[in-house]
N, C-alpha and C positions, 0 to 999 in steps of 0.2 A: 272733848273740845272739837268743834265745828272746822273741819280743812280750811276754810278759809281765814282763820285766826294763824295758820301755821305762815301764812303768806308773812304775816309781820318778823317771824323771824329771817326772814331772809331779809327785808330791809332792816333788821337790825344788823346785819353782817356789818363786819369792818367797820363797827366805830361809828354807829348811830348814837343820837345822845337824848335816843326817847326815855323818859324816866316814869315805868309804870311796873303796877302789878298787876295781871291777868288770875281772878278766881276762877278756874277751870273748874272746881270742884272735882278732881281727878286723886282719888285717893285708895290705896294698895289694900284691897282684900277689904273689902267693904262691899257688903251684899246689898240687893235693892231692899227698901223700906227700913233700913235702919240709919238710924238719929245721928248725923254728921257732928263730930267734935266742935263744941263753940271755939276753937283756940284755931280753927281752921281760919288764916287771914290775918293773925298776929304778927306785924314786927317781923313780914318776909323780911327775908335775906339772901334765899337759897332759891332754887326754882326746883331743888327737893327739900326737905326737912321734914327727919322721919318718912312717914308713909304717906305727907300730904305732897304734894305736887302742885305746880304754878308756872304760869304764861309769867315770863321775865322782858323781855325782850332785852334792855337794858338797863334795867331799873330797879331797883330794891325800893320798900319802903316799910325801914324796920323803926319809923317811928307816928306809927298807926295799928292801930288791933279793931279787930273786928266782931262785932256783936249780931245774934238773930235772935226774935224774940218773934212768937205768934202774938195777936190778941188777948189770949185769951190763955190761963194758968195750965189749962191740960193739952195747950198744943204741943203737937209731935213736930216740931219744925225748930233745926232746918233738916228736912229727911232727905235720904240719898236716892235716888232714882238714874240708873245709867240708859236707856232709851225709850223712843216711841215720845218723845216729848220733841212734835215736828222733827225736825232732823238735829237737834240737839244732840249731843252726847253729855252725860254726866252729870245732873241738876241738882238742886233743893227746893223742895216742893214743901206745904205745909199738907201733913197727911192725915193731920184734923178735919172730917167732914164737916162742912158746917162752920168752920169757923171765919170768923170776917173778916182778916188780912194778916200781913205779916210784915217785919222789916227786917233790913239788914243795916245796921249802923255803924257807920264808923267815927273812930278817935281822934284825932291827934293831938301830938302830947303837947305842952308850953311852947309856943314858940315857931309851930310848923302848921300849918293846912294841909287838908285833906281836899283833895280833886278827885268828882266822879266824873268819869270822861265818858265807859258807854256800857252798855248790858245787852243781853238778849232775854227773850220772854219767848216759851213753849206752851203748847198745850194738849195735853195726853189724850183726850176725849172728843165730843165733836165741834162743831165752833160755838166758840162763846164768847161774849162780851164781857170785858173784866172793868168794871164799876170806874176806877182809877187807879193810874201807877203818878207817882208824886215824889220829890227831892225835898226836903225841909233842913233848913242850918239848924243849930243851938238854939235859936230863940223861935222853932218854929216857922219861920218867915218860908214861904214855899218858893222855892227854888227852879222846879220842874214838873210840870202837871200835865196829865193827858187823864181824857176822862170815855169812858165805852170804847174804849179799846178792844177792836173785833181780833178776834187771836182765829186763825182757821183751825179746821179739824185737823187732830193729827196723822190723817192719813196723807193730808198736805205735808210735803216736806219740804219747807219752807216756815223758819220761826221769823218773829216780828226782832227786830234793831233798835236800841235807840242809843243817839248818840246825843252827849250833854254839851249847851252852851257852856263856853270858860267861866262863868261867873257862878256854875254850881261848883262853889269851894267854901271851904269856912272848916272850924277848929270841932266841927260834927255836923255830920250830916246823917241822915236817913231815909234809904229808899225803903218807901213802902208800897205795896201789892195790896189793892182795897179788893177784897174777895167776896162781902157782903151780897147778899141775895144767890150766890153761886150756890148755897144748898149744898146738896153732896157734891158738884163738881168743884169746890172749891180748892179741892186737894189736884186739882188738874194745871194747875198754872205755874209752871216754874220758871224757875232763873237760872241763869248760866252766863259764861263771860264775861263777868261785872270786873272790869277795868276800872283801874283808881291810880294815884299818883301822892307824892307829898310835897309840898312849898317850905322850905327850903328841900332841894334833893339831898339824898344824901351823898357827901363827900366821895371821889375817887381817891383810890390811891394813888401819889406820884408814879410815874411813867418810869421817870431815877431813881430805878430800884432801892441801888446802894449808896443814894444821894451823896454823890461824884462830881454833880454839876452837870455831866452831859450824859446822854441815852448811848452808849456802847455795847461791846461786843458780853460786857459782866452784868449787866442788864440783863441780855438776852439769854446768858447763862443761866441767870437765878431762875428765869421765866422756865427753863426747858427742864430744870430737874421735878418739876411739878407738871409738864403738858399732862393735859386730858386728867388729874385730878378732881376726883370732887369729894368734898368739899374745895377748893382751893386757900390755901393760906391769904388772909384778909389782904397783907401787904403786898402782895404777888398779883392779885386778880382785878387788872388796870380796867376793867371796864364791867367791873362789881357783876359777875351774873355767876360768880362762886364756882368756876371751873376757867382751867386754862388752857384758851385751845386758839384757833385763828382769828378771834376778835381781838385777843390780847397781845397776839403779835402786831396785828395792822394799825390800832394805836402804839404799839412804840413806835414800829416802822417807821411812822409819821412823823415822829422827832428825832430818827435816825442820826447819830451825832450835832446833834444839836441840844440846848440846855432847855428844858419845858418852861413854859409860862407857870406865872404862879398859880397852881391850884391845878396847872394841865390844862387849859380852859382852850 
């Protein structure tokens, strides 16, 4: 993951109420060129779970899963590639020569939206023009489109940003990577820190631990027999990123003998 994504957790300190998931594609003992688990972006919760790993800031969004699919029936994508893709760290690249693009789609379930908010785009080789990258809802309807997109060589270290107007949301979306005419470079063009979100967020836990009415001294109790746990117990971890450390103190803090709004809002 790119240093500059690290910046967001520190505005996440103390009780941010950004509500997203970061695909770092950051995953434990997985060698370059081999074929990244489709389950990777499923229904986070954790900003570990098992050997996958994820940008949380503040936000879970465990009622979304995440699908990739190349073109084409023998694509080798999503493949794992950890550098030289510009100054990227840690990507999914389609490592089908040749083939003409790929997506990544996501779910949500009844009832919730799905938000793409932003991604980056590398590229391994020299510069090249990628045909189109494009947002499309459920019915198709395109959402987000950029077309000959110049990505530099990657001995440029600097990857290309894009960051998504509000209105790429709906109950499926699909970022797709048009790779057509790229020939063998087509396996050159990755992706990395694709941020997403879900509508409705999911639920905090009350603040009043041991719903008392007011945030005290047994509040802060419960909180500390679990500090720096991880996973953290669901009830305990007031500002959902599945460990209890000084985020979760600085939101009770905040209601320090006093009784929380409803919902903690």
């Amino acid at each position: 993951m790119k240093k500059v994504f690290l910046v967001w957790g520190l505005i996440a300190a103390f009780g941010s109420d950004l509500q997203a998931t970061v695909l770092t594609f950051d995953v434990d003992g997985l060698p370059n060129g081999h074929i990244l688990s489709n389950d990777y972006g499923d229904r986070v919760s954790c900003s570990k779970m098992g050997v996958f790993h994820y940008g949380l800031e503040s936000g879970i969004t465990p009622n979304v899963t995440v699908t990739y699919a190349g073109d084409h029936t023998w694509s080798a994508f999503p493949t794992f590639w950890t550098t030289d893709y510009n100054d990227l760290l840690n990507v999914i690249e389609n490592e089908s020569d040749g083939d003409t693009g790929y997506q990544v789609i996501f779910q949500a379930d009844p009832n919730t939206l799905v938000r793409l908010e932003s991604f980056d785009v590398g590229n391994w080789g020299g510069q090249v023009n990628v045909p189109e990258i494009r947002v499309t809802d459920g019915d198709g309807a395109i959402l987000f489109q950029m077309t000959n997109v110049t990505l530099p060589a990657s001995s440029v270290k600097q990857h290309i940003h894009f960051e998504m107007p509000s209105e790429v949301r709906g109950s499926k979306l699909t970022l797709r990577v048009d790779t057509a005419n790229l020939g063998g470079a087509s396996d050159n063009i990755g992706l990395d820190n694709i941020r997403f979100s879900q509508d409705p967020s999911a639920p905090r836990p009350s603040i009043d631990i041991d719903n008392s009415g007011i945030v005290d001294l047994n509040d802060l109790a419960r909180l500390l027999e679990y500090w720096l746990v991880i996973p953290a117990p669901a009830n305990l971890d007031v500002v959902v990123d599945c460990r209890i450390d000084l985020n979760d103190f600085a939101r009770l803090a905040s209601f320090w003998m006093a009784t929380p709004p409803p919902q903690d809002e």
